[in-house]
gemmi code that builds the backbone of each chain (N, CA, C; Angstrom):
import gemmi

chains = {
    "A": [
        ("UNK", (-6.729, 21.171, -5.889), (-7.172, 21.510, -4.539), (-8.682, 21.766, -4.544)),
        ("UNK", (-8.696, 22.448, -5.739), (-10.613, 22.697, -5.807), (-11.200, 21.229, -5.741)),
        ("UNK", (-11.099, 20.579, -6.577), (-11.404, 19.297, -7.049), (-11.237, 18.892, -5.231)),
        ("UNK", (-10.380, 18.354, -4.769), (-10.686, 17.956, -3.413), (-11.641, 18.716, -2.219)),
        ("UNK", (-11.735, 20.020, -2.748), (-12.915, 20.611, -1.727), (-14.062, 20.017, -2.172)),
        ("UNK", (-14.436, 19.791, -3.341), (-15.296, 20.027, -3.949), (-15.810, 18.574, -3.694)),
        ("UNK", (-15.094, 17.733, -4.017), (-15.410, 15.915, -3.413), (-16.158, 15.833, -1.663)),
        ("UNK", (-15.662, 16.869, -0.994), (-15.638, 16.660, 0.526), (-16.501, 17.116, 0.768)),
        ("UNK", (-17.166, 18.045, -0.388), (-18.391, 19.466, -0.024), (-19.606, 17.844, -0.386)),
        ("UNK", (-19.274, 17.347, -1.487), (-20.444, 16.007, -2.337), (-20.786, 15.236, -0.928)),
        ("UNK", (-19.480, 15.005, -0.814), (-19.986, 14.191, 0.305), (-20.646, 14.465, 1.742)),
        ("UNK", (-20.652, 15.625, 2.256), (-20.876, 16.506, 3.410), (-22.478, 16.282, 2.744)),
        ("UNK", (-22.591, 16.639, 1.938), (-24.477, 17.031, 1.350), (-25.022, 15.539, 1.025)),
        ("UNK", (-24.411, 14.835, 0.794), (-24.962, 13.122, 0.934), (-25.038, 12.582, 2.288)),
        ("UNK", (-23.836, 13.131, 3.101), (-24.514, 12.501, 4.073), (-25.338, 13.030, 4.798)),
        ("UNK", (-25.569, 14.527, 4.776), (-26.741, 15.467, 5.251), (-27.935, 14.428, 4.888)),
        ("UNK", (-27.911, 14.197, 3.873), (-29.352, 14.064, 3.079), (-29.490, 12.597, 3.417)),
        ("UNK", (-28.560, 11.718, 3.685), (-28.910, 10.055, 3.847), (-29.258, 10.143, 5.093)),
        ("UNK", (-28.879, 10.910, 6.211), (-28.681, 11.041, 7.908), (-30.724, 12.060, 8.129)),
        ("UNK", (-31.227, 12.750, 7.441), (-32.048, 13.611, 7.018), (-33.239, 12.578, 6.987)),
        ("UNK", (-32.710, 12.015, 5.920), (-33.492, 10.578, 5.401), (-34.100, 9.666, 6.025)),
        ("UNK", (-32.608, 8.811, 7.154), (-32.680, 7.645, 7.815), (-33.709, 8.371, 9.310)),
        ("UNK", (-33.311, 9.854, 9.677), (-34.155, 10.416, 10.759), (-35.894, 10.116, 10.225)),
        ("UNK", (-36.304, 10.882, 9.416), (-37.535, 10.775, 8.824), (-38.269, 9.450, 8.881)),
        ("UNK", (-37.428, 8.681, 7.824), (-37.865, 7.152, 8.026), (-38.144, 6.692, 9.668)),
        ("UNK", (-36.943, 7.083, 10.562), (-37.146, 5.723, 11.617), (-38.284, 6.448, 12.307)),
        ("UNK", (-38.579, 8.028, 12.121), (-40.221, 8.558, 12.781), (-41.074, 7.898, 11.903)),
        ("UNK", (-41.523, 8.089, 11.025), (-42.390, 8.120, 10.088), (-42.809, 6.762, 9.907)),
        ("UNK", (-41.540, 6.000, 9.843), (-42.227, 4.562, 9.488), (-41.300, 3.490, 10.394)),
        ("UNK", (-41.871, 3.755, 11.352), (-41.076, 2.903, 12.611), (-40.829, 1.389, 12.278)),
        ("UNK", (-41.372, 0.802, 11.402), (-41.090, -0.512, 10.719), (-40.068, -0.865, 10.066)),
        ("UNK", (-39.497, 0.227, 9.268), (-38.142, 0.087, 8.754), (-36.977, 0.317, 9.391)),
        ("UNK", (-36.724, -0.356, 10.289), (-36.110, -0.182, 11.178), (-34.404, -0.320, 10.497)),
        ("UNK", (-34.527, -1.633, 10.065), (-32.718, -1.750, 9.374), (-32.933, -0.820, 8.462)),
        ("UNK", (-33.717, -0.607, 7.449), (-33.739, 0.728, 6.156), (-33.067, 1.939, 7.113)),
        ("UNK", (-34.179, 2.759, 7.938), (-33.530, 3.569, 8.582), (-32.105, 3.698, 9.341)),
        ("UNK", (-31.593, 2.600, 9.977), (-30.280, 2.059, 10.655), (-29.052, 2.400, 9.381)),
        ("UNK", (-29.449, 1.916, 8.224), (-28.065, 1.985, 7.286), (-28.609, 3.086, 6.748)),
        ("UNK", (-29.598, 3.856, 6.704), (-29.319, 5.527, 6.241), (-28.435, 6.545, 6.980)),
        ("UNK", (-29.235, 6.163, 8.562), (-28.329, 6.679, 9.530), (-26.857, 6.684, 9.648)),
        ("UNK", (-26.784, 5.199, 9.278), (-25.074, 4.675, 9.809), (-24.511, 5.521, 8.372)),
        ("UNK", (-24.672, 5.242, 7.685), (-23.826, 5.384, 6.000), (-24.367, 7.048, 5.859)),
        ("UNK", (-25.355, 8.033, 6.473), (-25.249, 9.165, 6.086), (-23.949, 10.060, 7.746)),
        ("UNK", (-24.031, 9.467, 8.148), (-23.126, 10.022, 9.502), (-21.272, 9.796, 9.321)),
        ("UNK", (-21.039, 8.493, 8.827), (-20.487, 8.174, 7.903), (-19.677, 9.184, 6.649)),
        ("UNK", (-20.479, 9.310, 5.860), (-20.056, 10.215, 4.873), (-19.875, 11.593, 5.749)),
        ("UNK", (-21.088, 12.029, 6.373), (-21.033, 13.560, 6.302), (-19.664, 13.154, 8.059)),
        ("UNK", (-18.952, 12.474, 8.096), (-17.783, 12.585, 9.603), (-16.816, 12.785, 8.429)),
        ("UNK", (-16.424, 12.119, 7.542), (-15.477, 12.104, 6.687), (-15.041, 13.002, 5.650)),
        ("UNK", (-16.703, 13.439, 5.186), (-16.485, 14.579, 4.658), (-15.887, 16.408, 5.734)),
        ("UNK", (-16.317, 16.039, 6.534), (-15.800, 17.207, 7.438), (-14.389, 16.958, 7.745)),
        ("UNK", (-13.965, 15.876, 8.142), (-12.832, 15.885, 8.712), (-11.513, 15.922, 7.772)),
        ("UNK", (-12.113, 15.212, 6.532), (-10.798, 15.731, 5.758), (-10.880, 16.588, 5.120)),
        ("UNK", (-11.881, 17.617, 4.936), (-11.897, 18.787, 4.424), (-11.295, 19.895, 5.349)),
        ("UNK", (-11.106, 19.407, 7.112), (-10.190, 19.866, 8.072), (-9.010, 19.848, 7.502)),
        ("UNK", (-8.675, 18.767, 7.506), (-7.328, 18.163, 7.543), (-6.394, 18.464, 5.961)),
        ("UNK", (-7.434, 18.509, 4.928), (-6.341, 18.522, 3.795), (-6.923, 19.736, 3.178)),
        ("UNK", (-7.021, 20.653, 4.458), (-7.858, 22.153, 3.826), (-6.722, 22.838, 2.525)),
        ("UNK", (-5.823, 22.777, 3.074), (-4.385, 23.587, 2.310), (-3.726, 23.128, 1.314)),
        ("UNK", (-3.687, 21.634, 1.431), (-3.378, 20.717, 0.269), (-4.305, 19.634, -0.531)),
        ("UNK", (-2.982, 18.982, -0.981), (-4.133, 18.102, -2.075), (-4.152, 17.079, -0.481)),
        ("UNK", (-5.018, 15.572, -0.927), (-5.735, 14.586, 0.187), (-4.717, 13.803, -0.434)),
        ("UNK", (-4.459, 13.622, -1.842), (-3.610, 12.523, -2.458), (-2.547, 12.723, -2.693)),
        ("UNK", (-1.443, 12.443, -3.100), (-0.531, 12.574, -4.544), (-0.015, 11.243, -4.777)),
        ("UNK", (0.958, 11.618, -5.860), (1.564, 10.072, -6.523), (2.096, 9.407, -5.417)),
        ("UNK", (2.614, 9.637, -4.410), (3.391, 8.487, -3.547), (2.439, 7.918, -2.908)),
        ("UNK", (0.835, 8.552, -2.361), (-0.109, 7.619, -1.769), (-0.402, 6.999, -2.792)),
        ("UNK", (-1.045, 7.113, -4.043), (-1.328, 6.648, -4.869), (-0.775, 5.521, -4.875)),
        ("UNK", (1.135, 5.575, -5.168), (1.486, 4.259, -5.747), (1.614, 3.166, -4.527)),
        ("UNK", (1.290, 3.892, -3.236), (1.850, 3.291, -1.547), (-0.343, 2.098, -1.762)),
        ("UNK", (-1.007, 2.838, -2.163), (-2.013, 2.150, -2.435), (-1.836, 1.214, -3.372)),
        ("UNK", (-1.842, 1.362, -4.505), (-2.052, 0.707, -5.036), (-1.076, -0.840, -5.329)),
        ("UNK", (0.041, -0.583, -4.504), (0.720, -1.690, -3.828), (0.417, -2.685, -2.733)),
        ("UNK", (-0.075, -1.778, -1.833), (-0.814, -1.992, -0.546), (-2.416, -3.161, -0.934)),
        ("UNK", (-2.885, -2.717, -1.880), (-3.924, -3.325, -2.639), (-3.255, -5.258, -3.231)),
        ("UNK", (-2.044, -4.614, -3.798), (-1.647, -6.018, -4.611), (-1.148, -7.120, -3.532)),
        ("UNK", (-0.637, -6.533, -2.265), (0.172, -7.593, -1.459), (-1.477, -8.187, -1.009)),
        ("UNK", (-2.128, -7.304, -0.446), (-3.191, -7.567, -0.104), (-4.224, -8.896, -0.582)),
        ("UNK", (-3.887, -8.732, -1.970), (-4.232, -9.918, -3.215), (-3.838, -10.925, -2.626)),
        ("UNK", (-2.437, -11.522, -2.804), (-1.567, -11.984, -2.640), (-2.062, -12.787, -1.537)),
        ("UNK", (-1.688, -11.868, -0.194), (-2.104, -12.234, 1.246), (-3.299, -13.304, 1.102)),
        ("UNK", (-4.323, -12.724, 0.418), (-5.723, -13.351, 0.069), (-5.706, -14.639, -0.380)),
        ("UNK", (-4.830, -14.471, -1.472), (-4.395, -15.980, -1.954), (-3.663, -16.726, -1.154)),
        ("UNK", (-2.929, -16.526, -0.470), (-2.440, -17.314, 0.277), (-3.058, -17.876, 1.116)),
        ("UNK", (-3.873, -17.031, 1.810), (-5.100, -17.580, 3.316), (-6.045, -18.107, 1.858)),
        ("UNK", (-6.553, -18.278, 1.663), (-7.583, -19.347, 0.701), (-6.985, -20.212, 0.496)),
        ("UNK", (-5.791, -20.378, 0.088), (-5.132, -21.774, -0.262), (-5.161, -22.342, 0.879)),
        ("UNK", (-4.669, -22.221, 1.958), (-4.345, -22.548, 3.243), (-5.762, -23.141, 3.325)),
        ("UNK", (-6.772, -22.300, 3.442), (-7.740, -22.848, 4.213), (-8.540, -24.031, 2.657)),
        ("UNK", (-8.176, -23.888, 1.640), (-8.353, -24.708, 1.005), (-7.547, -26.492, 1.621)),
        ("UNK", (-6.687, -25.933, 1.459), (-5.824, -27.695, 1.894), (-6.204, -28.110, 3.111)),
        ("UNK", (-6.310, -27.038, 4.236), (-6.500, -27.809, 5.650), (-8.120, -28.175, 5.671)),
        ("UNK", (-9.020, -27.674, 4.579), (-10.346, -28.381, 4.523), (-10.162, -29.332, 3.787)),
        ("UNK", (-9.050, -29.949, 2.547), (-8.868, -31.252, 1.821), (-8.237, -31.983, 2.597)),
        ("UNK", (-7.620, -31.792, 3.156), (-7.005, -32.334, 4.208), (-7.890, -33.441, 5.601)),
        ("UNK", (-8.776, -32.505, 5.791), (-9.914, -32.547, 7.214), (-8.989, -32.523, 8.209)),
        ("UNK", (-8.669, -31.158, 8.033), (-8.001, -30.628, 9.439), (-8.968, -29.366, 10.120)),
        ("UNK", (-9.186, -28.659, 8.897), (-10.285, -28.054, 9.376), (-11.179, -27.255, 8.851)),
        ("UNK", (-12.466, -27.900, 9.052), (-13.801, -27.795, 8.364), (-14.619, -26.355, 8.573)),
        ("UNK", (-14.804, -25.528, 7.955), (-16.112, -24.123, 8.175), (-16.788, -24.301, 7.068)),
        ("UNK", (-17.727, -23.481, 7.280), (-18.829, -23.328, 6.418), (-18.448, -22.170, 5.575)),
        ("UNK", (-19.150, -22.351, 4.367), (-18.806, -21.347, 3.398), (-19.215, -20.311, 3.665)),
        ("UNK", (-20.645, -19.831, 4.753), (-20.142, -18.662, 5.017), (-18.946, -17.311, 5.879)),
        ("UNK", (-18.904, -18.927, 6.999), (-17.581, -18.772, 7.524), (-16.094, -18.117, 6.859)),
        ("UNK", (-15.841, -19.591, 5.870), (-14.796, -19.170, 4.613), (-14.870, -17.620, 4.030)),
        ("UNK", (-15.578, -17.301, 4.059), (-15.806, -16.666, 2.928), (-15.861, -15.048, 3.809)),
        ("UNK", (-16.750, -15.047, 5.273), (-16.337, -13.761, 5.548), (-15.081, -13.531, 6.293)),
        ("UNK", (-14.290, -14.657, 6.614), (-12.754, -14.493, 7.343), (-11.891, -14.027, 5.505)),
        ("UNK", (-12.145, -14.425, 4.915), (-11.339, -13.812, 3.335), (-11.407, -12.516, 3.147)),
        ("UNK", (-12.851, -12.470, 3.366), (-12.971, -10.941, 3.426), (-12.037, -9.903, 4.085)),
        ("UNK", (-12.333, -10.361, 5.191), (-11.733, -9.844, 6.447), (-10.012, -9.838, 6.385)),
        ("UNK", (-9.666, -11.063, 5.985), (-8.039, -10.547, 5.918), (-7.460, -10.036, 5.004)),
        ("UNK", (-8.456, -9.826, 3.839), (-7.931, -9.071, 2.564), (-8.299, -7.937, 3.258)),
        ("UNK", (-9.326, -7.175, 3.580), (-9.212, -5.699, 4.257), (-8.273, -5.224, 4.872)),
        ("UNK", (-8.593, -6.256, 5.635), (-7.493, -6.172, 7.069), (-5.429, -5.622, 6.722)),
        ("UNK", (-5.261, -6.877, 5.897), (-3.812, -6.686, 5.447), (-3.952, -5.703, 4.543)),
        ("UNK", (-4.586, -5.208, 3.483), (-4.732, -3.956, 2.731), (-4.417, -3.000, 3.718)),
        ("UNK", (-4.810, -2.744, 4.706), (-5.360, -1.557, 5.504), (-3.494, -1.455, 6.443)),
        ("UNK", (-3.103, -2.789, 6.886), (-1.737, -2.686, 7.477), (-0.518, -2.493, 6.384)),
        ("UNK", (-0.749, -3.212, 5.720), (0.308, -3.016, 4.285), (0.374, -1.445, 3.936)),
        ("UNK", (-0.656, -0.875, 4.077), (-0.900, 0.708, 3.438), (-0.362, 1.205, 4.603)),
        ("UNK", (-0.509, 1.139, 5.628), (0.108, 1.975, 6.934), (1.495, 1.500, 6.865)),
        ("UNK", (1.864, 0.365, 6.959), (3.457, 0.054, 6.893), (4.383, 0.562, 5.934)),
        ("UNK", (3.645, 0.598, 4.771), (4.568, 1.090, 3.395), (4.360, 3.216, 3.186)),
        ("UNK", (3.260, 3.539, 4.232), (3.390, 4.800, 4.497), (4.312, 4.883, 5.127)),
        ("UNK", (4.532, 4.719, 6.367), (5.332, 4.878, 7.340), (7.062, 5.104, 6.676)),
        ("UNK", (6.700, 3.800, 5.907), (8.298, 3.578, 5.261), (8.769, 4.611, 4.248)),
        ("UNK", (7.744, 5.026, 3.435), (8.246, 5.983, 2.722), (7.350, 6.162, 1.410)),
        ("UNK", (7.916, 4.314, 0.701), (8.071, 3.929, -0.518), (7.795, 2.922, -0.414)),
        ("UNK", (7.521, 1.862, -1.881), (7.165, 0.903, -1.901), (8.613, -0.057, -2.356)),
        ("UNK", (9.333, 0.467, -2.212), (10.940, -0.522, -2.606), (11.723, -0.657, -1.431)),
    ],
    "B": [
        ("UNK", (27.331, 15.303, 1.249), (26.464, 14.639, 1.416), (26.671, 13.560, 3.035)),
        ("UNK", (25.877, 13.458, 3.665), (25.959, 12.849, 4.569), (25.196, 11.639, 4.630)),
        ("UNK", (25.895, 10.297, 5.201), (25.380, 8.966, 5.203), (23.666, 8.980, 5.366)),
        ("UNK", (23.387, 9.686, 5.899), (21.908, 9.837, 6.414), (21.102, 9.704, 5.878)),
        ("UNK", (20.991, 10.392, 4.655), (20.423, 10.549, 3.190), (20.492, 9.310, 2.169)),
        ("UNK", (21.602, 8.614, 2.732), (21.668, 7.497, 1.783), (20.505, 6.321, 1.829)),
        ("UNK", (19.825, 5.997, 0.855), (18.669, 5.056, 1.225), (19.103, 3.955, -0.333)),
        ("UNK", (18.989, 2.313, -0.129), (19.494, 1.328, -0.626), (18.134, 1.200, -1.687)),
        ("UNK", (18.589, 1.596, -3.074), (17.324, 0.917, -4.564), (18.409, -0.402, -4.914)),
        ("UNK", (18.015, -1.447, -4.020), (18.731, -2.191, -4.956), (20.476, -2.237, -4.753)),
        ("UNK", (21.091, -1.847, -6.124), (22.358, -1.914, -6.171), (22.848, -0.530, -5.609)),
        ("UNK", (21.634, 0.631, -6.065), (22.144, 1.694, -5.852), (21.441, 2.323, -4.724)),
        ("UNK", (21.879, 3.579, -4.494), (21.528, 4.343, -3.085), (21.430, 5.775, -4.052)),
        ("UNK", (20.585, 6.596, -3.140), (20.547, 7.762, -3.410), (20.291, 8.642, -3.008)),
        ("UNK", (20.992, 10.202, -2.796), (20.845, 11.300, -2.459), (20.177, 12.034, -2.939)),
        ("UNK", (19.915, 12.977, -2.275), (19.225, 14.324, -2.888), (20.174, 15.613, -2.615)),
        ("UNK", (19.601, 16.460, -3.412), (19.923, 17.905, -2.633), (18.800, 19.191, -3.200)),
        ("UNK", (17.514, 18.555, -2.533), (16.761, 18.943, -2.726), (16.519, 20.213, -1.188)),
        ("UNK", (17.049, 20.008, -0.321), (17.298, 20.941, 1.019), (18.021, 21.936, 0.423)),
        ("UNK", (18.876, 21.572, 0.308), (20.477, 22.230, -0.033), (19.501, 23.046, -0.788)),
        ("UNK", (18.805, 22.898, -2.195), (18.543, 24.074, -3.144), (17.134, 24.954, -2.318)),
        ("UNK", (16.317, 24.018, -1.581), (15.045, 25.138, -0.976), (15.797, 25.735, -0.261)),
        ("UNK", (16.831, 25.644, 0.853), (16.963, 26.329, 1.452), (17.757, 28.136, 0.945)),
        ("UNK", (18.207, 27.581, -0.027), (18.843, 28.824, -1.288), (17.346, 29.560, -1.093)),
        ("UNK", (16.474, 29.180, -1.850), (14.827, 29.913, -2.111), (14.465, 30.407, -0.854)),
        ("UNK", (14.741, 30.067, 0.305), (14.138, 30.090, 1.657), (12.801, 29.429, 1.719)),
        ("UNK", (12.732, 28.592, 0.867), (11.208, 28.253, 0.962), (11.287, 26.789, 1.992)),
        ("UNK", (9.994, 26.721, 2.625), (10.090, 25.513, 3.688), (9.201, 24.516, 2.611)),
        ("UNK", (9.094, 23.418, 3.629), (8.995, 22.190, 2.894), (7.445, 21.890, 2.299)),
        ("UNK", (6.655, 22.917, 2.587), (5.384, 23.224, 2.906), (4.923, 24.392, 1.382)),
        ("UNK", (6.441, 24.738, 1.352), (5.869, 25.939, 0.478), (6.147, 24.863, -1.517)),
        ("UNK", (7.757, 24.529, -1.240), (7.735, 23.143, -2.026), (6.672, 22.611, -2.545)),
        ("UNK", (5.899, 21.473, -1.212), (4.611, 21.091, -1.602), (3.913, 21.112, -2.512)),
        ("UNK", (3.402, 22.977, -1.827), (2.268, 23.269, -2.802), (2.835, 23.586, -4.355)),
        ("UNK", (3.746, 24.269, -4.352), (4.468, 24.837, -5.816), (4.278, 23.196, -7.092)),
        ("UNK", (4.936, 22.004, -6.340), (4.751, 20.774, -7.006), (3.702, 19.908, -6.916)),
        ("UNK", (2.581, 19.855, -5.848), (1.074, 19.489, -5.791), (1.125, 18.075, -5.282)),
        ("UNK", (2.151, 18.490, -4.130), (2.225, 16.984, -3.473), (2.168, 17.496, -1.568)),
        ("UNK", (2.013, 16.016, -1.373), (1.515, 17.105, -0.071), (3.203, 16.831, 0.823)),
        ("UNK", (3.210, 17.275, 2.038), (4.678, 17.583, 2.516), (5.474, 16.292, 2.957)),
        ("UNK", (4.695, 15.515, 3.602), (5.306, 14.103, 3.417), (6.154, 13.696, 2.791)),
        ("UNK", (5.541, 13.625, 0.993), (6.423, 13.637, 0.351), (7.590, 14.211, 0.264)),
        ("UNK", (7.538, 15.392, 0.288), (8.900, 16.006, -0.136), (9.860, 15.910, 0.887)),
        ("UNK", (9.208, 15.366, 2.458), (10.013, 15.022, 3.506), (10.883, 13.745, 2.953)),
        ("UNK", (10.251, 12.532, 2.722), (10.519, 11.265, 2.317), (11.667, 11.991, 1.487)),
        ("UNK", (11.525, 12.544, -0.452), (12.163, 12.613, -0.915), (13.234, 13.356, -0.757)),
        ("UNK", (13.437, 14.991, -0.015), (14.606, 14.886, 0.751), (15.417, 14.022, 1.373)),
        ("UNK", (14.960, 13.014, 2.163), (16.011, 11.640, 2.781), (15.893, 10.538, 2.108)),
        ("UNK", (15.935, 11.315, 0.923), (16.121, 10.014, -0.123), (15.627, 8.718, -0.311)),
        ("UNK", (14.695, 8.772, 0.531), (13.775, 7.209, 1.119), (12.719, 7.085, -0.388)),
        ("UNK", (12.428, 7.967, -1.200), (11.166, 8.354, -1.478), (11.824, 8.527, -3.681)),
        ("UNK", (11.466, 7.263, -4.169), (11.970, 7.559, -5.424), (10.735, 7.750, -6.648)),
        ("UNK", (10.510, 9.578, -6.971), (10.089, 10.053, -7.635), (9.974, 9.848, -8.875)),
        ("UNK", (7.964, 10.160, -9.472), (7.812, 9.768, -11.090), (8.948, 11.135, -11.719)),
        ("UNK", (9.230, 10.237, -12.429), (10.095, 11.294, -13.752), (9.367, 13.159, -13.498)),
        ("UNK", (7.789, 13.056, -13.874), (7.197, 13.949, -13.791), (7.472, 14.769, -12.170)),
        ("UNK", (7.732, 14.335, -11.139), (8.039, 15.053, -9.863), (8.933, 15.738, -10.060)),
        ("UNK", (10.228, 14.586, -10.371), (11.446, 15.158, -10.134), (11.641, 16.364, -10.882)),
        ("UNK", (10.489, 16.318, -12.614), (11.139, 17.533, -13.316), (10.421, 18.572, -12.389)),
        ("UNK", (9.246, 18.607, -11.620), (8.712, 19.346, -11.277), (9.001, 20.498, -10.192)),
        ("UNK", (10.049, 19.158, -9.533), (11.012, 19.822, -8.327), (12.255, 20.110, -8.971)),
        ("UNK", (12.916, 20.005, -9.839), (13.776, 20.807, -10.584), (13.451, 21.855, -11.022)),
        ("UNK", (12.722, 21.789, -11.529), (11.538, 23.231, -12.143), (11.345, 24.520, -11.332)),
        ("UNK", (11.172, 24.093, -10.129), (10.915, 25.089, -8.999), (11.929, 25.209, -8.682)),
        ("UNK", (13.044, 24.616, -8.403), (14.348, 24.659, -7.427), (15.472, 25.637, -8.856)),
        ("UNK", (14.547, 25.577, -9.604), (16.186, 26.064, -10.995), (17.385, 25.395, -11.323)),
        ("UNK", (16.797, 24.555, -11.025), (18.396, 22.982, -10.800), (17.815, 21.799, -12.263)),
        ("UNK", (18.837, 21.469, -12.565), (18.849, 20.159, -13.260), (18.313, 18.930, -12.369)),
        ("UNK", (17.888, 18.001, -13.214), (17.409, 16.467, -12.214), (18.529, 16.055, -11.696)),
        ("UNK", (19.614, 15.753, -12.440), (20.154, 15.520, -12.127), (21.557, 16.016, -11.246)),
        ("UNK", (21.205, 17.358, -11.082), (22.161, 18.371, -9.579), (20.812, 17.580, -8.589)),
        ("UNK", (20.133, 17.239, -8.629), (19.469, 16.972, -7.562), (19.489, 15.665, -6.690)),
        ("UNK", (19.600, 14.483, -7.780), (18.907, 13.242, -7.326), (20.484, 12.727, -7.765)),
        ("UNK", (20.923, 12.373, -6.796), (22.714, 11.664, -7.140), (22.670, 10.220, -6.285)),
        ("UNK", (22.430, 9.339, -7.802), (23.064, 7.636, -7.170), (24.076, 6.874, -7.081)),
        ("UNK", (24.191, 6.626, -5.954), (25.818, 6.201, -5.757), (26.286, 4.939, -7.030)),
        ("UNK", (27.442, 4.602, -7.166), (27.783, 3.632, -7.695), (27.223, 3.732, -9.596)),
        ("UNK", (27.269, 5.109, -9.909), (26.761, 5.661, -11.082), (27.622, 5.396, -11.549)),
        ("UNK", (27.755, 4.802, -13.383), (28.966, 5.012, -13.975), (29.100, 6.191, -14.398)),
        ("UNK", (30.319, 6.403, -14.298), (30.571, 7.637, -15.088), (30.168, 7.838, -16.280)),
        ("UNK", (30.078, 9.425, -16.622), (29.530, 9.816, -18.029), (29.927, 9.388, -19.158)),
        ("UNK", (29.742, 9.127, -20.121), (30.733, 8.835, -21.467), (31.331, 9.957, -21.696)),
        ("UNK", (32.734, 10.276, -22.305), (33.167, 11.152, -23.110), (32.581, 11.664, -23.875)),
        ("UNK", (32.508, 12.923, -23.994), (31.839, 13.663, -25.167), (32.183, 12.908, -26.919)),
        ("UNK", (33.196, 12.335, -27.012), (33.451, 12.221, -28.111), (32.582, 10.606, -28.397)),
        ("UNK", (32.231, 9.860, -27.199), (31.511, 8.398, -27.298), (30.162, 8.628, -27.213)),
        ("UNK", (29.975, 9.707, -26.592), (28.454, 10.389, -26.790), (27.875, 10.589, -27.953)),
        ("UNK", (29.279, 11.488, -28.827), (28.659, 11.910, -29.887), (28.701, 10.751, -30.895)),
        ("UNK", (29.481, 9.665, -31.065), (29.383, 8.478, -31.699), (27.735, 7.453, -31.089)),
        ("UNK", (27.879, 7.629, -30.069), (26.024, 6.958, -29.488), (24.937, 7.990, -30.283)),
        ("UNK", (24.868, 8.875, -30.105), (24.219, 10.155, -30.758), (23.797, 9.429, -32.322)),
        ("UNK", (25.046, 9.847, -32.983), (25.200, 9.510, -34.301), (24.580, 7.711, -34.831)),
    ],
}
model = gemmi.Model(1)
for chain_id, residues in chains.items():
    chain = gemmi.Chain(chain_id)
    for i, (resn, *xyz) in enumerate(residues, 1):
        res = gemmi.Residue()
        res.name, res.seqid = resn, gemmi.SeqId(i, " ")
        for name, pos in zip(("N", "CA", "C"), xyz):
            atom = gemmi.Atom()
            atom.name, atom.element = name, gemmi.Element(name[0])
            atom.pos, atom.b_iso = gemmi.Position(*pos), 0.0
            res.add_atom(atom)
        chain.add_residue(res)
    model.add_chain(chain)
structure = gemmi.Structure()
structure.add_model(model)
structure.setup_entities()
């Protein structure tokens, strides 16, 4: 339980200090405009997350073994999923059914490996277990 | 035991009576939890049997409850025990 305050406290003071940071910068040196933007975004970020689950899992642990193993399942279908949409979009581009660009390819992969990670983990919460 | 509890591993299904013994303790599902270092979810899941525990849980929730693993976690379609006397020949 310490150990989880103690993660939420790290992160509360990083994002103080990145949010601290990205303020300073976008006065100081009005040119860095994206520099300042992802200090801002990524210190507001940490320090929302760090507060809120230091709300939320004040009394207990944030983890245990059943998220753990509900993740790290959630992770593998996720794989899987991944492989499957790449193949797909592999054949229907050998094919010439249908053509994108690799950066195209490449951020829709992204995207549905997150994506199904993120539903797989809510579905197999919901359920219980991973069997 | 009531159908309710029953949740399908496969060939087998399984109960708990992990209620049955907190409620002996009076302890709620919350107090459980913390005693085993899981958060309450869990021990919701594994009460309705939905929820099949590392070795290390179950001793953990035996541990607290004063129960054997096995007064706790009952799968249907179990064979029966061996005889003491085929035991002690497996043993040997």
């Amino acid at each position: 339980m310490r150990e989880t305050k103690q993660r939420n406290l790290y992160r509360i003071i990083i994002g103080a200090l990145m949010l601290m940071s990205g303020l300073i910068s976008a006065v100081f040196e009005p040119g860095g405009f994206i520099f300042s933007t992802i200090l801002i975004a990524g210190g507001s970020a940490f320090l929302a997350v760090g507060i809120l689950r230091d709300r939320q899992y004040r009394d207990g642990p944030e983890s245990d073994e059943r998220l753990k193993k509900i993740g790290a399942y959630g992770l593998s279908y996720a794989w899987l999923t991944g492989i499957l949409f790449i193949s797909a979009l592999y054949w229907l581009d050998f094919l010439g059914i249908l053509r994108m660009g690799t950066q195209r390819a490449l951020g829709l992969s992204v995207m549905v490996l997150a994506i199904s990670a993120v539903l797989y983990q809510m579905y197999l919460v919901r359920k219980g277990d991973v069997e | 035991m009531s159908s309710e509890f029953t949740y399908y591993y496969g060939w087998n299904s399984m109960q708990t009576k992990i209620k049955e013994y907190r409620t002996r303790f009076s302890m709620t599902q919350e107090d459980l939890a913390k005693k085993v270092g899981v958060r309450r979810e869990t021990i919701v899941f594994l009460e309705r049997g939905k929820y099949n525990p590392s070795l290390r849980l179950a001793h953990d929730v035996a541990r607290t409850l004063h129960a054997r693993i096995d007064d706790l976690f009952i799968f249907d379609n179990e064979p029966e025990p061996e005889s003491p006397e085929i035991r002690e020949i497996l043993v040997d």
